[in-house]
N, C-alpha and C positions, 0 to 999 in steps of 0.2 A: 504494500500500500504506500501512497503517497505521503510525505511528510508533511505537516499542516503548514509545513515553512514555504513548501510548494505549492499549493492552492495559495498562499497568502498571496505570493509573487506572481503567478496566475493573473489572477485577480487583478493584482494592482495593472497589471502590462495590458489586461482587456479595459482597463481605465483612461490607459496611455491612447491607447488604440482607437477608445470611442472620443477622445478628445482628437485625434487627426482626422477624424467624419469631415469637422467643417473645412478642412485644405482637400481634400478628396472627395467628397458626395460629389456627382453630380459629372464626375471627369472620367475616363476610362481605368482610371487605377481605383477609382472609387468601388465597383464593382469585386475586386481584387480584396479590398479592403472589409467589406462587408463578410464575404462568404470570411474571410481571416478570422474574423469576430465572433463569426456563427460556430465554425471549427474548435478556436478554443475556449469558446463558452459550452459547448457541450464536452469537451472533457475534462472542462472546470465542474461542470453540474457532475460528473460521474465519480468523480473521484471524491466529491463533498456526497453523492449519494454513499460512497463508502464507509465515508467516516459516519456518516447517520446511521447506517445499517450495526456498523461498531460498537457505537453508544447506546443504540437501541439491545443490541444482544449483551451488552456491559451490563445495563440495567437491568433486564430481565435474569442474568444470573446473580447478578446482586438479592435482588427482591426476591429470589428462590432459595435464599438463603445459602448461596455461593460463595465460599470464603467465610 
């Protein structure tokens, strides 16, 4: 699994990215730029669906009296 230190940086870089929209929308690299966004916004969403799934089974062993 991915370090959360990974998704942070992710994240922060799909930031970067949707902040260059306004020098590119609308231009031929714009197109380039958009699908970029959509790419690693889904395996920014996959990698945090991993860690949910984690904490979800954390907790359920917890509350089963796990440990």
């Amino acid at each position: 699994m991915e370090r959360w230190e990974h998704l942070q940086s992710w994240l922060f870089h799909l930031g970067y990215l949707g902040e260059e929209l306004e020098c590119f929308a609308g231009t031929s690299r714009g197109a380039w730029l958009y699908r970029q966004i959509a790419r690693e916004a889904a395996q920014a969403a996959k990698v945090a669906r991993e860690f949910i799934d984690e904490v979800e089974q954390a907790s359920t062993y917890y509350a089963d009296g796990g440990l």
